[in-house]
C-alpha positions as CSV (number, residue, x, y, z in Angstrom):
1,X,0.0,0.0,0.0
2,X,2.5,2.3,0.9
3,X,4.7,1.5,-2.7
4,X,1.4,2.3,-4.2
5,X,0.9,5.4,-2.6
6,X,4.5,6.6,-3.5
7,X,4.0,5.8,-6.7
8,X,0.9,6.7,-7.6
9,X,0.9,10.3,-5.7
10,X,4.3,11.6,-6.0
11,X,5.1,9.8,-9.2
12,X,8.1,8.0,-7.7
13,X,10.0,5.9,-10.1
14,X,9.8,2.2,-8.3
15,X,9.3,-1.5,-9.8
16,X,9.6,-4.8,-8.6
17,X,12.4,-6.8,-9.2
18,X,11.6,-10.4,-9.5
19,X,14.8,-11.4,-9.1
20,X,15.8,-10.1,-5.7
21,X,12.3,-10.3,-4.9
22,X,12.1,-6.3,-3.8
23,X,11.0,-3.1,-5.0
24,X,13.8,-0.8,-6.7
25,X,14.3,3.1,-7.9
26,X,14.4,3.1,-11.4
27,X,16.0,6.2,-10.7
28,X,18.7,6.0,-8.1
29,X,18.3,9.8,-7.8
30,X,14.8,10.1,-7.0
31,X,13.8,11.7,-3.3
32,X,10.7,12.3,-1.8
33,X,9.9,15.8,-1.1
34,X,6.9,16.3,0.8
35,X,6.4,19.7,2.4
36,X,5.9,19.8,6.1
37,X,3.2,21.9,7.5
38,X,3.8,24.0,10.6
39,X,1.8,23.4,13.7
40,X,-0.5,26.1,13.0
41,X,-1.2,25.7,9.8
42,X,-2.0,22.0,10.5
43,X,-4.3,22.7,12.8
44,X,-6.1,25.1,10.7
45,X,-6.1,22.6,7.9
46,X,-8.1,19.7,10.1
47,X,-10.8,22.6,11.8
48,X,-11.2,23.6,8.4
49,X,-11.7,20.1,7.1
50,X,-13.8,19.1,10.0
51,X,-16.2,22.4,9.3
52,X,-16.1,21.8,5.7
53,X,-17.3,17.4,6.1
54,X,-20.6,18.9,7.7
55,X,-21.9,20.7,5.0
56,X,-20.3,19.9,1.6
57,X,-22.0,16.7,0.2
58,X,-20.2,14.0,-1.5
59,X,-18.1,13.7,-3.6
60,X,-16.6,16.4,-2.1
61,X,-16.7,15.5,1.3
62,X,-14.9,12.6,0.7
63,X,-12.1,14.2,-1.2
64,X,-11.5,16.3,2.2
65,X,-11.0,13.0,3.8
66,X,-8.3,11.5,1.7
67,X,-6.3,15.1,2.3
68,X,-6.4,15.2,5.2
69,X,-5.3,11.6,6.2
70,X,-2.7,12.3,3.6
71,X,-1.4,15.4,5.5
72,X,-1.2,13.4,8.7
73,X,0.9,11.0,7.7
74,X,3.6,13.1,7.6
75,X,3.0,15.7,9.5
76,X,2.4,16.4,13.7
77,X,-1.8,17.6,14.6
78,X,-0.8,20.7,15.4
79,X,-3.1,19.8,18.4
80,X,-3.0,17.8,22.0
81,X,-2.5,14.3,20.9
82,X,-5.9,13.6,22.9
83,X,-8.3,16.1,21.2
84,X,-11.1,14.1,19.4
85,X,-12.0,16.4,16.0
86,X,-15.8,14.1,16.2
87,X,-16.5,16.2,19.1
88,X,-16.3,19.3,17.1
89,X,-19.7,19.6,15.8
90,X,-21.7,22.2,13.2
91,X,-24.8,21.7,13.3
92,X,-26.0,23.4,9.7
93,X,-29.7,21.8,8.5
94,X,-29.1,20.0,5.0
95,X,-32.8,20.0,4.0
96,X,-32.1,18.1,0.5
97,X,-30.4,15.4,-1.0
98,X,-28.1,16.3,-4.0
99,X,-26.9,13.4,-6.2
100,X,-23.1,13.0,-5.5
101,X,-22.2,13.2,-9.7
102,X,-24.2,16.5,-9.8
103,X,-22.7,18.1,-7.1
104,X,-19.4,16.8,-8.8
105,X,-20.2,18.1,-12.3
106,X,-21.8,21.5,-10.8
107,X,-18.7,22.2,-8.3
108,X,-15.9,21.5,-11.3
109,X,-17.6,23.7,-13.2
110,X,-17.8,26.6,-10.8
111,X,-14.3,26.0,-9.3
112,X,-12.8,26.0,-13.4
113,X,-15.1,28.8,-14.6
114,X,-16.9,26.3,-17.5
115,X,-20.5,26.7,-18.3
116,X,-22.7,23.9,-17.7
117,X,-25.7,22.7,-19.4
118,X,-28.3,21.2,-16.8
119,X,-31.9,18.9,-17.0
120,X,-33.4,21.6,-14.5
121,X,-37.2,20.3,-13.1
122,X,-39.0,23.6,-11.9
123,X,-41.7,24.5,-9.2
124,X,-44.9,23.5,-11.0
125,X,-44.1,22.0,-14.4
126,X,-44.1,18.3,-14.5
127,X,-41.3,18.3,-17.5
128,X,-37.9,18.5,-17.0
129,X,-36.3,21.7,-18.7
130,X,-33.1,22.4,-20.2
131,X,-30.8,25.0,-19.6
132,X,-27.4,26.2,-20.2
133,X,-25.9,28.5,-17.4
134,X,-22.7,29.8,-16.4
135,X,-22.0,29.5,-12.7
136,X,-20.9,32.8,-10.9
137,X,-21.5,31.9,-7.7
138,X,-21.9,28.5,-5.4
139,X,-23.9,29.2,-2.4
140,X,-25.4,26.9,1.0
141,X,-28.9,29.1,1.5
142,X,-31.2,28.2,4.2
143,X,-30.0,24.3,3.8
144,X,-29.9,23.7,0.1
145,X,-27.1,24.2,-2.2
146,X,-27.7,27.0,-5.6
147,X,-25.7,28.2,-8.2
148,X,-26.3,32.0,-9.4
149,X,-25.0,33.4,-12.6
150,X,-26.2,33.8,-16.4
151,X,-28.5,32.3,-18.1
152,X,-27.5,31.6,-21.6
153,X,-29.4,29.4,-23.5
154,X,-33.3,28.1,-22.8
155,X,-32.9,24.8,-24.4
156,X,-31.4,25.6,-28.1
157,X,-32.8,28.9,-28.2
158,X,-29.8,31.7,-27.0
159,X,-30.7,34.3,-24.3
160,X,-29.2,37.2,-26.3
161,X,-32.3,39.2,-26.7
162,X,-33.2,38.7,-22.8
163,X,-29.0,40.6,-22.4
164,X,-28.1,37.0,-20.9
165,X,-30.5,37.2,-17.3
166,X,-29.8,36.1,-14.1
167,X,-30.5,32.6,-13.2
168,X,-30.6,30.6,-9.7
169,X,-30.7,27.2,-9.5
170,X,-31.5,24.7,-6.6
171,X,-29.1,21.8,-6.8
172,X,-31.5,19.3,-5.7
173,X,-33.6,20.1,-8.5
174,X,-30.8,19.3,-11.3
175,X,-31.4,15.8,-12.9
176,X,-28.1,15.9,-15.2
177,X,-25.6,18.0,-15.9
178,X,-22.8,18.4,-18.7
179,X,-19.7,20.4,-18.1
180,X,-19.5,22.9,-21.7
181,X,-16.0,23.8,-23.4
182,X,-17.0,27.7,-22.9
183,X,-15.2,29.6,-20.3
184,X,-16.5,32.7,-18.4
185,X,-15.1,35.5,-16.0
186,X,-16.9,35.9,-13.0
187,X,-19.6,38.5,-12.7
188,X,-18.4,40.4,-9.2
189,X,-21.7,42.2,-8.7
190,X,-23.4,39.1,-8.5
191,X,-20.7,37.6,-6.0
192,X,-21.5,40.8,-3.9
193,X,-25.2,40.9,-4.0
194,X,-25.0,37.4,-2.5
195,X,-22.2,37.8,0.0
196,X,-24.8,40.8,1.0
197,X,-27.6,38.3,1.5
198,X,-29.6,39.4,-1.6
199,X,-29.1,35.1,-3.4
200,X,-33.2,36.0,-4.2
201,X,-34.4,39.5,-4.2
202,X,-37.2,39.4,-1.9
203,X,-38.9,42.3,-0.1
204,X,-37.1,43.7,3.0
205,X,-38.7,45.0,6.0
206,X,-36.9,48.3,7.6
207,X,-36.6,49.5,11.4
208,X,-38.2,47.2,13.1
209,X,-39.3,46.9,16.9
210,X,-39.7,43.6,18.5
211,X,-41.5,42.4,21.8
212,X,-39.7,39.5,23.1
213,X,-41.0,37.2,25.9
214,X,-40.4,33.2,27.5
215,X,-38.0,31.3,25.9
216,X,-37.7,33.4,22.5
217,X,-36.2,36.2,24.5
218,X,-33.3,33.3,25.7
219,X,-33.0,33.0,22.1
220,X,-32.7,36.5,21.2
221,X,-29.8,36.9,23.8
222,X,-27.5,34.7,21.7
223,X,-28.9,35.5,18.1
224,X,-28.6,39.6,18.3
225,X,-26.1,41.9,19.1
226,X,-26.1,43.2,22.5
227,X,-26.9,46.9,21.6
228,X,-30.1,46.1,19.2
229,X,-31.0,44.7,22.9
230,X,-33.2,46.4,25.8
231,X,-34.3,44.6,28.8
232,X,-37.7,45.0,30.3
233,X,-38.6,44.3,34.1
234,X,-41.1,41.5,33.1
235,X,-38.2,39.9,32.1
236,X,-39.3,40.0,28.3
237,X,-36.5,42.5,25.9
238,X,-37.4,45.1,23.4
239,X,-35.6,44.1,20.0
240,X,-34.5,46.3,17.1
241,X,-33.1,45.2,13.9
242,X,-32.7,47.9,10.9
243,X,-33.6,45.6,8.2
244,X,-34.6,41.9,7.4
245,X,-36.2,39.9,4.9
246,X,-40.0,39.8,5.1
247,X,-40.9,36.2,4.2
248,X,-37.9,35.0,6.6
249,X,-39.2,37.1,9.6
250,X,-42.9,36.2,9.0
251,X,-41.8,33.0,9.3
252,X,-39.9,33.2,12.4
253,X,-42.4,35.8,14.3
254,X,-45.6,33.0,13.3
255,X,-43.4,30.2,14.7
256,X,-42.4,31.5,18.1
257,X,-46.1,31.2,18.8
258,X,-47.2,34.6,20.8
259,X,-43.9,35.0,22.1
260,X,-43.0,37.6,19.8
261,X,-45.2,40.6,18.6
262,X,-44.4,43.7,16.8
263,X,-44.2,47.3,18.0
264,X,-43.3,48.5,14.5
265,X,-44.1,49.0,11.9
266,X,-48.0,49.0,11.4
267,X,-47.6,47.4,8.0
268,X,-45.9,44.3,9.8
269,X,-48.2,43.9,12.5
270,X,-51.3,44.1,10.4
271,X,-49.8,41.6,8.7
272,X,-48.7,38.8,10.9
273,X,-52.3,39.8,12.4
274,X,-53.9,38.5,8.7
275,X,-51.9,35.7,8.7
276,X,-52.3,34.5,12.2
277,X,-55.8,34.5,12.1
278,X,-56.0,32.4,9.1
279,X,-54.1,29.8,10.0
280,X,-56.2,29.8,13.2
281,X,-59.3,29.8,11.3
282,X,-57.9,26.8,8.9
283,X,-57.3,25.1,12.0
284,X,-60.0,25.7,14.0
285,X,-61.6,23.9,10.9
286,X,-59.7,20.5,11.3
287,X,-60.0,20.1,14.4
288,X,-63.4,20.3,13.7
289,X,-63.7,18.2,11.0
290,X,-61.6,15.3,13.6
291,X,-64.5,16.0,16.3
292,X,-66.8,15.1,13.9
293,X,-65.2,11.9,12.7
């Protein structure tokens, strides 16, 4: 295993000799040069591997694997000898699967800048449709892996007249795709207006005031920053936050059930108002409907 290993990753020159039954240099001058990693930059290497295993999907994750047992056998942890890296644990929600050969395809050609031609099957159509793409920008959104970048063709029919669109794409939802010879620069406003949060453009909510109470507020503590904070005597907090996504707060707000209600604005409140009311009144009419069974 370990003749393999020489010669297979550091291309060293060795055969057997059936004579002398024993492996031999072809080369007599051949060394092995493997870098040595300081202790530091070890350690950073296994953290960062350890991170990277609990949200990249195969075959990625895998890959890391192999690297990293590579780098330990030759150099030191840069870490106590009793520290157990399976007790370092992210916890980051993977809500789909992603076939292993798609994530492949689809991270190859992000990482070499190649467009990619994808079997896409979209929200509401029962056909699968075809698209060719050019992905700027690889991103882990609310637990599912997209790509963002141009869309360039809609099946054989070019995107010219459209001036070549954004396009975002759920991995989960790719069936096949085919890595294309044509090579792109990426697009930095797009790698900016997702590093700023924006991967869909959906409506933003601004300056609003939180009441916080029961086990939310514990929640808010570690969630916030300290000064968007204020502490009542019933033991609930006021909370600010300048800005958020509406759908996303909605969500949150409805889901704390009564803990949370909103000072401001009026817009907001009337609105988680409408909303908690029908799902009361949808509600009210199951249980009904069980009563009656």
């Amino acid at each position: 295993r370990d003749v393999d290993y020489l010669r297979d990753e550091y291309n060293a020159p060795i055969k057997y000799d059936y004579a002398k039954k024993g492996y031999l240099l072809t080369n007599p001058e051949w060394t092995w040069e493997c870098p040595l990693l300081e202790a530091d930059e070890m350690k950073a290497s296994l953290l960062g591997a350890r991170l990277a295993e609990t949200i990249l999907p195969e075959p990625l994750r895998g890959s890391i694997r192999k690297a990293i047992d590579r780098q330990l056998m030759n150099n030191e942890k840069g870490m106590d000898d009793d520290v157990s890296l399976e007790s370092l644990v992210a916890t980051i929600s993977i809500k789909s699967h992603i076939d292993p050969e798609v994530f492949g395809i689809v991270f190859t050609a992000w990482e070499q800048h190649h467009t990619l031609k994808v079997d896409y099957s979209k929200i509401g159509y029962n056909e699968v449709k075809n698209f060719t793409i050019e992905p700027h920008v690889l991103t882990l959104f609310d637990g599912c892996w997209y790509i963002k970048g141009r869309m360039i063709a809609k099946g054989d029919w070019d995107c010219e007249k459209w001036g070549y669109p954004d396009m975002i794409l759920a991995l989960p939802r790719i069936k096949k795709a085919k890595i294309l010879e044509t090579i792109f620069e990426t697009d930095s406003r797009i790698v900016k207006e997702v590093s700023n949060g924006n991967l869909f453009k959906l409506e933003e909510v601004h300056n609003i005031t939180l009441k916080v109470n029961g086990i939310s507020a514990c929640y808010v503590k570690e969630q916030f920053p300290e000064h968007d904070i204020k502490e009542s005597d019933d033991g609930g907090i006021t909370l600010h936050i300048p800005v958020a996504i509406k759908l996303t707060l909605i969500k949150w707000i409805l889901g704390e059930g009564g803990n949370v209600t909103v000072l401001t604005p009026r817009t907001l409140a009337e609105e988680i108002h409408s909303q908690a009311a029908r799902l009361a009144e949808k509600q009210h009419d199951i249980i009904v409907k069980i009563k009656n069974v």
